[in-house]
ZAMARGU-4260 file (C-alpha; in steps of 0.2 Angstrom, whole numbers, plus 5000, padded with zeros to 4 digits):
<rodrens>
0) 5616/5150/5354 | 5598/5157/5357 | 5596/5150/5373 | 5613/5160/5377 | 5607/5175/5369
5) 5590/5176/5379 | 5601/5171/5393 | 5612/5188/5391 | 5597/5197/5389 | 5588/5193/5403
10) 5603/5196/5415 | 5606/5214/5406 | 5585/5215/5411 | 5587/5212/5426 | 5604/5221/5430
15) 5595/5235/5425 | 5579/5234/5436 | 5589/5231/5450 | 5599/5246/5447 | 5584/5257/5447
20) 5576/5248/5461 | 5591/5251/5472 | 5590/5272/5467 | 5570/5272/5469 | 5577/5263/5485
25) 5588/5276/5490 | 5577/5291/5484 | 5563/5284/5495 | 5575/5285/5511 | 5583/5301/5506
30) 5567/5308/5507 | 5559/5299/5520 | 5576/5305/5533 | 5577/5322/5524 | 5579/5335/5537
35) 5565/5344/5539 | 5569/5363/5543 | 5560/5377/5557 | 5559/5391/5545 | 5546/5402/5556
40) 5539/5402/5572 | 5527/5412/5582 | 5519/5411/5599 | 5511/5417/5614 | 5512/5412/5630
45) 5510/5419/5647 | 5519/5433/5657 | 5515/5442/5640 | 5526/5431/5629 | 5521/5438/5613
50) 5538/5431/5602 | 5552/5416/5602 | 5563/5430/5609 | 5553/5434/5622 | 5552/5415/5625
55) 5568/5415/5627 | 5571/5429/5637 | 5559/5425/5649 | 5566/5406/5652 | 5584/5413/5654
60) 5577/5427/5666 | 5572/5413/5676 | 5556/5422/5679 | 5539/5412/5685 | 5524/5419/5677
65) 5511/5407/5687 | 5496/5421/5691 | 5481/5426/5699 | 5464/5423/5685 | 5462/5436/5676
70) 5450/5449/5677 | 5445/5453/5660 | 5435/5435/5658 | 5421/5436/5671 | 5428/5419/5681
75) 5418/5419/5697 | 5431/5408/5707 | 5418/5403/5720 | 5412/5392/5708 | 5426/5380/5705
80) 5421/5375/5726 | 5404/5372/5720 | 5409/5361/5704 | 5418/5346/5714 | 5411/5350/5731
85) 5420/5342/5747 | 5432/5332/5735 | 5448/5343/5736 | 5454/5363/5738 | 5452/5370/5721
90) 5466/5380/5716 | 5462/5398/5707 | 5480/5404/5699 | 5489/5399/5682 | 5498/5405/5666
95) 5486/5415/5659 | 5487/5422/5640 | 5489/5441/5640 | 5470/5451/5634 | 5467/5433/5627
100) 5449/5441/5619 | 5457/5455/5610 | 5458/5451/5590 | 5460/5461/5576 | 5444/5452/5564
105) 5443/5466/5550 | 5461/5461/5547 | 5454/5444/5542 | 5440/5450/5535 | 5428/5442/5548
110) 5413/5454/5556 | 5413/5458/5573 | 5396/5447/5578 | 5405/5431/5568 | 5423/5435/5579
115) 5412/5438/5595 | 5406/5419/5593 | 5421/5412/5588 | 5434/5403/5601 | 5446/5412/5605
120) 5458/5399/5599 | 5452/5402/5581 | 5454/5419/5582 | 5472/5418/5592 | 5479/5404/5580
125) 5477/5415/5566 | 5487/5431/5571 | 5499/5420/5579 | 5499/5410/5562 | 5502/5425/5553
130) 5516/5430/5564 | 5526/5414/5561 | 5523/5416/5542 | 5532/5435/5543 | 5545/5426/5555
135) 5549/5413/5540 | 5552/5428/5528 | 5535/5424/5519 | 5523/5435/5512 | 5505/5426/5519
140) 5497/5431/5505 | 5510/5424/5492 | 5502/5406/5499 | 5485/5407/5493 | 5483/5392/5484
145) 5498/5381/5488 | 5501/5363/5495 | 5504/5372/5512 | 5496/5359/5526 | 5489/5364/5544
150) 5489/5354/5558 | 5483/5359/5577 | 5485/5352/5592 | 5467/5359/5601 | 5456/5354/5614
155) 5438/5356/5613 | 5433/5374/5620 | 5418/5378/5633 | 5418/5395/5625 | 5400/5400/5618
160) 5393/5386/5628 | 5397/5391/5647 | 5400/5408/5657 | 5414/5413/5669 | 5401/5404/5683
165) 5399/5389/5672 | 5381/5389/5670 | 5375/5390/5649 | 5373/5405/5642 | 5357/5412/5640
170) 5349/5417/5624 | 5350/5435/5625 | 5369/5430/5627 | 5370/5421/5610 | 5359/5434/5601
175) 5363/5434/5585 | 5376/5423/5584 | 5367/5407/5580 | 5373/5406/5561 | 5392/5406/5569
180) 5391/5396/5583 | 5395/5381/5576 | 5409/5384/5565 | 5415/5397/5581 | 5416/5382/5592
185) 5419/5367/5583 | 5438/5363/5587 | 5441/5356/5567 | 5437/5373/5563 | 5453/5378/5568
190) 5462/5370/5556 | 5451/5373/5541 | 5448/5393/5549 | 5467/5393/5545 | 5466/5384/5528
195) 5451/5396/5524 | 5460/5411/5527 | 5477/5410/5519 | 5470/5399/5506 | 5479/5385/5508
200) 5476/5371/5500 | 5487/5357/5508 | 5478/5345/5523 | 5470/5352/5536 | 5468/5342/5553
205) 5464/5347/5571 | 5472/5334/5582 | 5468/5331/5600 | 5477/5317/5607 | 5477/5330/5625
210) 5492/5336/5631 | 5504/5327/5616 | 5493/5337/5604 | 5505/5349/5596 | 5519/5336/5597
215) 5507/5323/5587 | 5502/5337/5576 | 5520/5342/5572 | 5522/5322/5568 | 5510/5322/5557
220) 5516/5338/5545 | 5534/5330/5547 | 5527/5315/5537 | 5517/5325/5524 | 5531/5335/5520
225) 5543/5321/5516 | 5528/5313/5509 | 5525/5325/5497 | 5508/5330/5503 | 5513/5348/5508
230) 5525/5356/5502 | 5525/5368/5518 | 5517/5364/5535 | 5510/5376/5548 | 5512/5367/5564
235) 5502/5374/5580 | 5496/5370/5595 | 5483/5383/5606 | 5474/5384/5623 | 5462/5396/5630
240) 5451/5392/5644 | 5434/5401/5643 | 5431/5394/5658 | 5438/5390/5674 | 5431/5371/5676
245) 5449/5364/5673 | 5454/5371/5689 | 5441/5362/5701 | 5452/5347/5700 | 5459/5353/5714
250) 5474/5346/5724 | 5465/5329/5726 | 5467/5326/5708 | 5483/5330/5703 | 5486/5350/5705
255) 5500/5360/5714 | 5493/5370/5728 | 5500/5385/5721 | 5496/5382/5702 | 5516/5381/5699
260) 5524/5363/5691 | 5539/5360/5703 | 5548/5348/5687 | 5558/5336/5692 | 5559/5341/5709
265) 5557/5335/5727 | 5545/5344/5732 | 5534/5342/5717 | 5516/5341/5724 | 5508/5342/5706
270) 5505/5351/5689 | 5498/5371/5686 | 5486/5372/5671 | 5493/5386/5659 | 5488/5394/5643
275) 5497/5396/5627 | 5498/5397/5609 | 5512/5392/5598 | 5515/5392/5577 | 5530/5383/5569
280) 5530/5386/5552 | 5541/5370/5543 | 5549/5364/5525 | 5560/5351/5518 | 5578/5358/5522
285) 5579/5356/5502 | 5566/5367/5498 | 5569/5380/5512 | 5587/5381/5502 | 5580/5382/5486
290) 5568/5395/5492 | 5581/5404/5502 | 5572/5403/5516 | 5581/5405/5535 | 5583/5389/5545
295) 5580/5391/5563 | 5585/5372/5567 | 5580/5355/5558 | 5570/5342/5563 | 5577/5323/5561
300) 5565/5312/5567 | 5548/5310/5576 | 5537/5296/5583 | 5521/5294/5590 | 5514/5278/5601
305) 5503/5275/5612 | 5502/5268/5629 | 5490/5251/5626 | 5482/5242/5640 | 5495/5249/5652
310) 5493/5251/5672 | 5479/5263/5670 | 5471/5272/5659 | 5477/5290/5664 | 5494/5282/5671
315) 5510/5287/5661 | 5517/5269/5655 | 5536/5270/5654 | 5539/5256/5642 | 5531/5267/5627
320) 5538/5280/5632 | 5555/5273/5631 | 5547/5265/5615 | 5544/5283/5608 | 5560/5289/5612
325) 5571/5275/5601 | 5556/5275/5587 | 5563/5295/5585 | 5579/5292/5586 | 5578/5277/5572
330) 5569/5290/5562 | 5582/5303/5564 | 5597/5287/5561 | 5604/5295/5576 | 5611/5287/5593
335) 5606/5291/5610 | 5622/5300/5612 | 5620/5310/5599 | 5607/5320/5609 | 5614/5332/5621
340) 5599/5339/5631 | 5580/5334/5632 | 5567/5347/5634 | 5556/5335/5644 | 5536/5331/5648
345) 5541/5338/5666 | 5522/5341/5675 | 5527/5340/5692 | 5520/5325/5697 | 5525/5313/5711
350) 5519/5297/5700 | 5525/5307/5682 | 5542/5314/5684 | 5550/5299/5689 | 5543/5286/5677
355) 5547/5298/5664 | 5566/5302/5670 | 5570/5282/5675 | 5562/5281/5654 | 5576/5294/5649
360) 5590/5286/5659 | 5585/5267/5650 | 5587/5278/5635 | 5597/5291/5634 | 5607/5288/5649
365) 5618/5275/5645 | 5636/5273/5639 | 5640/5292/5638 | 5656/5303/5637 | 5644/5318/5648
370) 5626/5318/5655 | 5611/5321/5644 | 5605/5340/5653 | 5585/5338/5658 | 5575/5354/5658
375) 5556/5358/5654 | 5548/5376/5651 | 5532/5371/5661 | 5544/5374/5678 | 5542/5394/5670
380) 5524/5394/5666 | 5516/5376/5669 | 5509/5365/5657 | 5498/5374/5641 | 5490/5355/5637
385) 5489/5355/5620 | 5502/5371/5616 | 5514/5359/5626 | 5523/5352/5616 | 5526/5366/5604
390) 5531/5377/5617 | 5542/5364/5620 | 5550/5366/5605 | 5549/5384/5603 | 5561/5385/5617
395) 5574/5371/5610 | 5576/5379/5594 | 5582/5395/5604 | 5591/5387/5612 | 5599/5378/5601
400) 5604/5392/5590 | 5610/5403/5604 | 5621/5387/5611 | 5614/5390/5629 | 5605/5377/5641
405) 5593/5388/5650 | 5586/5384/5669 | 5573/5374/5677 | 5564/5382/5689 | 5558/5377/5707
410) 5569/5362/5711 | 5573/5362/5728 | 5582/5345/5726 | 5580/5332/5711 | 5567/5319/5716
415) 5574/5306/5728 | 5562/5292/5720 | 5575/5293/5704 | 5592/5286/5704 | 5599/5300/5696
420) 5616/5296/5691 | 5622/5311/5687 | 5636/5305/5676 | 5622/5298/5665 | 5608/5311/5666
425) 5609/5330/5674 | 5593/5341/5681 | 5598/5360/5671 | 5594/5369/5686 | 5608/5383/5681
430) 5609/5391/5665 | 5627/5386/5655 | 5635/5382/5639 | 5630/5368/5627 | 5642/5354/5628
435) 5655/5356/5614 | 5653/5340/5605 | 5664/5345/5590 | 5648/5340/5580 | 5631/5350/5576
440) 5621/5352/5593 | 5607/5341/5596 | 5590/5339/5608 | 5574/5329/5608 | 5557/5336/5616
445) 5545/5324/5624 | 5527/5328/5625 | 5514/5313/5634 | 5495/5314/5633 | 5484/5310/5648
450) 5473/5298/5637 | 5493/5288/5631 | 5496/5296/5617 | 5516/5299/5616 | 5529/5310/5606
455) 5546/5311/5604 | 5556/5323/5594 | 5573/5325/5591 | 5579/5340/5584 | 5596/5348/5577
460) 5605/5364/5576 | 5604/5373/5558 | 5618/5370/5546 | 5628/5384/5541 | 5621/5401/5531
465) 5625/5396/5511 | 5618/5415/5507 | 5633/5424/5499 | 5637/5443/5505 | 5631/5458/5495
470) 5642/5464/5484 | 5647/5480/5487 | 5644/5487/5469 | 5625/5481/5471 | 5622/5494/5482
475) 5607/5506/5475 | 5611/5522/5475 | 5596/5527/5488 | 5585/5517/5500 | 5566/5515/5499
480) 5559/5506/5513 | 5539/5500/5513 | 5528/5497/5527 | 5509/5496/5523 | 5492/5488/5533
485) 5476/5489/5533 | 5474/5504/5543 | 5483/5522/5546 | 5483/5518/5563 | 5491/5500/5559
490) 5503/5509/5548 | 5509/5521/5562 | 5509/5508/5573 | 5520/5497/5562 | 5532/5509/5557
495) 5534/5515/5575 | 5537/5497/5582 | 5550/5495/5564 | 5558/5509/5572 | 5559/5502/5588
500) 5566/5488/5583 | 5581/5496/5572 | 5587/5509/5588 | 5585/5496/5603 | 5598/5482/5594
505) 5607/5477/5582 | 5609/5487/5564 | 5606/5478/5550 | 5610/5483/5533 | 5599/5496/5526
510) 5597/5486/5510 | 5592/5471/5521 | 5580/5479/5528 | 5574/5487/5513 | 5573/5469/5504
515) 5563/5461/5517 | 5551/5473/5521 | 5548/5471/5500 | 5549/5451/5501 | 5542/5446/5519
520) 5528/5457/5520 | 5512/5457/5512 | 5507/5474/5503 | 5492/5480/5513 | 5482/5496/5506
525) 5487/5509/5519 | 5505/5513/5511 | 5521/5521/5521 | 5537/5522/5510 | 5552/5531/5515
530) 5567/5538/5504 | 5584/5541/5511 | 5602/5537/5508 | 5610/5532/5528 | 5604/5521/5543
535) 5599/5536/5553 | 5590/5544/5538 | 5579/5529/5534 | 5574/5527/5553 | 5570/5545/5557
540) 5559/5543/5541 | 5550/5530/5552 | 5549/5540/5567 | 5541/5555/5555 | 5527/5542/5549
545) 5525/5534/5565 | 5520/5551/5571 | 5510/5555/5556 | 5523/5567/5551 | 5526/5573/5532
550) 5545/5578/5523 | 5547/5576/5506 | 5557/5560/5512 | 5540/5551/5517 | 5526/5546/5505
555) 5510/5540/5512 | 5494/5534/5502 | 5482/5521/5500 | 5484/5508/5485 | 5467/5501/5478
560) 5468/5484/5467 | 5459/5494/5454 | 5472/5507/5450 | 5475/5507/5430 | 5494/5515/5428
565) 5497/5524/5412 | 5513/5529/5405 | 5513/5548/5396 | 5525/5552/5383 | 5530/5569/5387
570) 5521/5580/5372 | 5535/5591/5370 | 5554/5591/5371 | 5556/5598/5389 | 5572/5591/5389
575) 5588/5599/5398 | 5607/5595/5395 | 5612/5580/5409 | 5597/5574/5410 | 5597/5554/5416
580) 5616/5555/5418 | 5615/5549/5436 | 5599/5536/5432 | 5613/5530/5416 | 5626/5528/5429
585) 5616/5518/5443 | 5604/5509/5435 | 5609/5494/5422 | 5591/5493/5416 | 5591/5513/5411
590) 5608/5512/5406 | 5601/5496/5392 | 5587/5508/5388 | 5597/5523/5382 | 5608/5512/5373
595) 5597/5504/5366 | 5591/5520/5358 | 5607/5528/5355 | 5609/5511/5342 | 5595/5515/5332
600) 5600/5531/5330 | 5618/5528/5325 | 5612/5526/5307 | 5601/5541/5307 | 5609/5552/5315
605) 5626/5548/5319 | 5634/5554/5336 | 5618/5564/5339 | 5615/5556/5357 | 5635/5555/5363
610) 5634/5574/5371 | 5616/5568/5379 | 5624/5570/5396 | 5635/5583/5391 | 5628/5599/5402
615) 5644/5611/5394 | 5640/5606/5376 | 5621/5602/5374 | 5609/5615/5374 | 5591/5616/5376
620) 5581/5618/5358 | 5595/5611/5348 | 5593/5596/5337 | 5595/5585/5350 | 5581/5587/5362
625) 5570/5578/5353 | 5580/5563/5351 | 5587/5564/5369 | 5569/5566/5374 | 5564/5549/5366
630) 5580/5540/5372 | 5580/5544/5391 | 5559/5540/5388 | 5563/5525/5382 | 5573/5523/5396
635) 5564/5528/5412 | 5551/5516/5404 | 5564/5501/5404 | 5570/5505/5422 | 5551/5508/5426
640) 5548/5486/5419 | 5562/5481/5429 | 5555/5486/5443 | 5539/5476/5439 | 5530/5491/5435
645) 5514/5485/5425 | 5509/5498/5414 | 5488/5495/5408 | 5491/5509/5394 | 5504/5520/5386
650) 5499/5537/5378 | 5507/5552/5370 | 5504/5566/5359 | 5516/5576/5348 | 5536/5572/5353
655) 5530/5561/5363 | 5519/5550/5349 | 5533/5541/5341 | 5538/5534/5361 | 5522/5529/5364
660) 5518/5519/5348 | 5537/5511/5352 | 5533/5507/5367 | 5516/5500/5362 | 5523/5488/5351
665) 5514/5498/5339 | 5530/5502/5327 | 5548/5496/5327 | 5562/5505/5334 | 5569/5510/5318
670) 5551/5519/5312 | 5550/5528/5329 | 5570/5534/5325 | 5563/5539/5309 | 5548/5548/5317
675) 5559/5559/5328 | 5574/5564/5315 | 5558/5570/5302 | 5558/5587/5301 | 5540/5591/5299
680) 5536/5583/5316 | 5521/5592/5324 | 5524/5597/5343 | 5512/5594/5354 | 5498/5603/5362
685) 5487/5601/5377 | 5473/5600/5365 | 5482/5584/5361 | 5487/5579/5377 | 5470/5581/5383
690) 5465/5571/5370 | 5474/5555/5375 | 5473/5556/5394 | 5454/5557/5389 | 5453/5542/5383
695) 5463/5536/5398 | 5454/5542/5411 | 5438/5533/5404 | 5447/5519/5402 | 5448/5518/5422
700) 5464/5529/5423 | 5470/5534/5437 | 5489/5534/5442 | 5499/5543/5427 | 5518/5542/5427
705) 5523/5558/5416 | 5541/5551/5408 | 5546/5567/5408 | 5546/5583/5421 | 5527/5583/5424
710) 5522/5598/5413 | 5504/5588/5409 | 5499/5585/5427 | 5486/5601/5425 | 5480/5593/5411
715) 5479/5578/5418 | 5468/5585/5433 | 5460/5596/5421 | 5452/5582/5410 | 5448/5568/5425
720) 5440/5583/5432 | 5431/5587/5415 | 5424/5564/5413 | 5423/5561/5433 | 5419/5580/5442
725) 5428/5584/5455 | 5427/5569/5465 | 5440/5564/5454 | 5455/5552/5460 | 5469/5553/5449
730) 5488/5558/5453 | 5502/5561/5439 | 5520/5558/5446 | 5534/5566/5437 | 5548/5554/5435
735) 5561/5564/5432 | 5568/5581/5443 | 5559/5597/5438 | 5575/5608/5447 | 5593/5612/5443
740) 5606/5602/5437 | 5613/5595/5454 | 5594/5589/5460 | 5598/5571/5467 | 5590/5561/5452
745) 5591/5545/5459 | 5584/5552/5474 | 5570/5560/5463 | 5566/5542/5455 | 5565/5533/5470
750) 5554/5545/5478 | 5543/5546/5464 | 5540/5528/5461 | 5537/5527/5481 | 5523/5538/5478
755) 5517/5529/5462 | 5517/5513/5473 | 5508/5521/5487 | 5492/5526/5477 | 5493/5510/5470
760) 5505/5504/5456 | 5510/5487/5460 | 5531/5489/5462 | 5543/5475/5463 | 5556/5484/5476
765) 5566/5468/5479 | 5572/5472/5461 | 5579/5486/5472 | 5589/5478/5482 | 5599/5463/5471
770) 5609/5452/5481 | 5601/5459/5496 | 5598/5446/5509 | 5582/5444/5522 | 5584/5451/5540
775) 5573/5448/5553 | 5557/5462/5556 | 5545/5465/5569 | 5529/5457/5565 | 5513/5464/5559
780) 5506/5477/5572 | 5487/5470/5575 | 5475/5483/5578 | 5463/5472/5592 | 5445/5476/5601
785) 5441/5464/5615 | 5428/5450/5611 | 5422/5438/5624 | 5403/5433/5628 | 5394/5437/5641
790) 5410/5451/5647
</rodrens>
């Protein structure tokens, strides 16, 4: 019997592990299959591609932005004959990154010398980097400290060591900038610049497996995120040429006479060297739900390999690709034909282009319903090395969410040394419609280093929106919209491109709008709110502060970090009949307020407060003005917490001494009730008043929210006068309408609150907006100078 007993037990043991094995089991493959989702992006590329749209709308233009050099760089062209001399004909044009110097470094907090010596890649990576943060719906300051991982796709730059001639810089050149030369040009610096300045505290690599770099990089964030590791990933690729050497190559090795990559194509004669700089911004479809994040499209599987002791070292192998290609799709747990087009490697090469397609059709050309469409971005703008692959990418996801295949350019005819079977495998040299599948739309992107390093990705459209609607009784009753930067310019350059945006397309909600310009955006020091009730209102608002305009419907300030907000009980029982009717009707957290009051005083004075908002029967000076001046205190200071309001200190003299010490904690409600029903309370003075706000203002004082009319704001400036001279900083805000009866008090509020925020009180607005949902916004308008040595 004991043997049988142990017997049971071991079995019921074992069950048990077993059963826990097999959900650890199935956990681990959950997670290591989750869909990772494309919440931002963020890029520049040439023919000034300075957005995903514009991406976008340049590939479906089908315009060719292969250039001359530019001018701005001090490229001597005669030089590129000199640097390989009688091997080939050097060939001067490209894609070429629009005012590729030009950055914005007090933005980042860098000095001028340190952003002089510092490669343009650093310096473009991190705008860009910004850009695709805002894109995601994420403040970028909101990330300091987080599991947030980097990973760049870079080559190693010539800038700070060569001139536009290719000859070393001199010393007089370098002046200066020798403490910053190293961290300027060192390409792991690009990653940990990134890390550096949005605090982030995730991995940060710089990856440069040559012209697969962004696509390896994007690998990589993939498997930390279902890792673990990071819980968001900033993925990027970059290339800016300080210096024209890559273009002496020539035609001999490689390069398309006229810089242009002919994909595909019979009369491909070679690739075009480009410049670019692309930013995705990615997170476990999981936690971009959670998070409420958008989704832009989801990633199901990547792979990386590499091309071994192939036939040649530079020679593109197509064993690993096709390798590559079945690794991704194993890691997504998809098919071949589940994947409807491929966004290719596409160089332009006679040798490339058809090893790579014959790899595709072994793969992805074999036993379909309808052809697999081929296309590639470098036919537009030729191949940006290591912003490749994510450039690559970037146009996928766009496609993908508009349902379009867009054009490949310059194809005469497809290459003859490809059997292309077009029932297997189709060259997209037209734009059309995404095959209708019945199922979610799917691509891969391909990206192949010089050096064999391969990577395959496979992509999918986004799942449906789960974001309910707004409901209509959540509408605020007026709008405050938000724009801040870091310099009046900035700010009138924000709110005028905000503008532009919302008259040039689509018209989103107002409170969209108003809720992500609170949420999305970081809050910079130079401060533009506007207040208004329609579409056309709120925009004209913007129009007025792009132009440095004033209306009493546009607040301007600058918020400093060390602005102390003190709450003043109003000293004396200004209090009119009506007053905080409409704030009682719209807001739920005045509305708690007042009640709240109205309870404690049911005992002491019963049905004292219930004509409060009575304008016919309630009379100024009777015995309710100093009970209806506590309650609707109490209650402006309720709505005031729910907006996130902090208050540093609460002060009040006379009528307004039993609010202050409620509010203060400093009393219960019911001793505060008692207070104000006593019939020897004192009124206040403004020797009293002066009193408090003395103490204030020492205290570092400088934003006061009068919860009354603003009769104090003389003493207020009277007394910060009196401790700081008249250098004096300090602003008092009446929370409440001063006018007649009908004043908009809503309207009154908002604006009043906009102008506390704008000299500094940290406001919640998206309390403002509930069940408000993100929009799309203009990214941040970058006031640039030009840095580049030796120009």
């Amino acid at each position: 019997m004991a043997d049988e007993q142990q017997l049971r037990t071991y079995v019921r043991t074992a069950a048990h592990k077993l059963r826990v094995a097999r959900e650890q089991l199935r956990r681990w493959e959950t997670r290591t299959r989750e869909p990772v989702a494309v919440i931002g992006m963020g890029c520049r590329y040439p023919g000034g591609v300075d957005s995903p749209p514009a991406l976008w709308r340049m590939v479906l233009e089908r315009r060719d932005v292969i250039t001359d050099f530019p001018t701005a760089r001090g490229w001597d062209t005669a030089v590129l004959a000199r640097v390989d001399p009688g091997r080939s004909r050097s060939v001067p044009r490209g894609g070429f990154v629009a005012d590729a110097g030009n950055f914005d470094a007090r933005f980042f907090g860098i000095s001028p010398r340190e952003a002089l010596a510092m490669d343009p890649q650093q310096r473009q990576l991190l705008e860009v980097t910004w850009e695709a943060f805002e894109d995601a719906g994420i403040d970028p300051t909101r990330l300091r400290g987080s599991s947030t991982g980097v990973f760049v796709g870079l080559f190693a730059s010539t800038y700070a060591r060569l001139d536009g001639r290719y000859r070393p810089l001199s010393s007089d050149q370098l002046a200066g900038l020798a403490a910053f030369l190293m961290t300027g040009a060192a390409a792991s610096a690009a990653s940990g610049r990134l890390a550096y300045s949005f605090g982030l505290e995730g991995p940060a690599v710089t990856i440069d497996t040559a012209c697969s770099s962004s696509l390896v990089a994007l690998h990589q964030a993939v498997g930390s995120l279902r890792s673990g590791e990071s819980e968001l990933a900033v993925v990027a690729g970059a290339t800016i040429m300080a210096t024209p050497d890559m273009f002496a190559a020539g035609t001999e090795r490689g390069m398309a006479p006229d810089g242009r990559c002919k994909a595909y194509a019979a009369a491909a004669d070679g690739t075009g060297w480009s410049e670019g700089v692309g930013v995705l911004v990615l997170e476990r479809l999981s936690q971009a739900r959670r998070n409420d994040h958008q989704v832009l499209a989801l990633v199901r599987g990547t792979a990386v390999n590499q091309d071994g002791a192939s036939n040649g070292f530079t020679a593109p192998s197509g064993a690993a690709q096709r390798q590559v290609i079945r690794k991704a799709l194993d890691a997504a747990g998809l098919s071949p034909q589940d994947v409807d087009v491929v966004e290719g490697h596409g160089t332009g090469t006679v040798l490339g282009d058809p090893i790579e397609v014959n790899a595709l059709l072994d793969t992805y050309g074999r036993d379909r319903r309808y052809p697999v469409l081929l296309g590639s971005i470098k036919s537009n703008m030729g191949h940006t090395l290591a912003a490749a692959g994510v450039a690559g990418v970037i146009k996928t996801v766009m496609a993908l969410r508009h349902g379009v295949v867009a054009p490949t350019l310059h194809v005469d005819r497809p290459t003859p040394h490809v059997d292309w079977r077009p029932d297997s495998l189709l060259l997209a040299t037209e734009q059309r419609p995404w095959p209708d599948t019945g199922r979610p739309r799917r691509a891969a992107v391909s990206s192949f280093g010089i050096t064999g390093t391969n990577s395959h990705v496979v992509l999918e459209q986004a799942p449906p929106d789960e974001n309910p609607r707004l409901d209509e009784r959540q509408r605020p009753p007026v709008n405050v919209w938000v724009v801040s930067a870091h310099s009046p310019q900035a700010l009138r350059a924000q709110a005028g491109r905000l503008a532009g945006r919302l008259t040039a397309g689509d018209r989103p909600r107002v409170e969209d709008i108003g809720y992500s310009l609170a949420v999305t955006r970081a809050r910079l020091p130079h401060r533009g709110l506007v207040v208004g009730h329609g579409y056309d209102d709120m925009v004209e608002g913007l129009v007025t502060l792009a132009a440095g305009g004033d209306t009493p419907a546009v607040i301007r300030g600058m918020g400093s970090p060390e602005a102390k907000t003190v709450l003043l009980c109003p000293a004396e029982s200004h209090w009119r009949a009506g007053t905080g009717r409409a704030l009682y009707a719209s807001f739920p957290a005045f509305r708690g307020g007042f009640d709240e009051v109205c309870q404690g005083f049911s005992a002491a004075a019963p049905h004292l407060l219930a004509a409060a908002f009575d304008t016919e029967t309630a009379e100024p000076g009777t015995a309710i003005a100093g009970p209806a001046t506590f309650a609707t205190t109490v209650a402006v200071y309720r709505l005031l917490t729910s907006f996130g309001v902090h208050v540093d200190r609460v002060i009040g003299a006379g009528a307004g001494r039993p609010a202050q010490e409620y509010l203060s904690g400093e009393c219960s409600l019911a001793d505060a009730v008692e207070k104000v029903v006593a019939a020897d309370r004192e009124s206040g003075t403004d020797d009293h008043t002066a009193l408090a706000v003395t103490e204030a203002v020492h205290d570092g004082g400088s934003i006061f929210l009068e919860l009354g009319y603003g009769s104090a704001a003389s003493v207020v400036r009277d007394t910060a006068v009196a401790v700081h001279g008249s250098d004096a900083t300090v602003v008092t805000i009446a929370m409440l309408p001063a006018g007649p009866h009908d004043t908009d008090e809503a309207a009154a509020f908002a604006t009043a609150l906009a102008r506390a925020h704008a000299a500094g009180t940290p406001v919640d607005w998206s309390a403002w907006y509930p069940g408000a949902q993100r929009t799309p916004l203009p990214t941040y308008a970058f006031s640039h100078r030009h840095y580049w040595i030796g120009n």
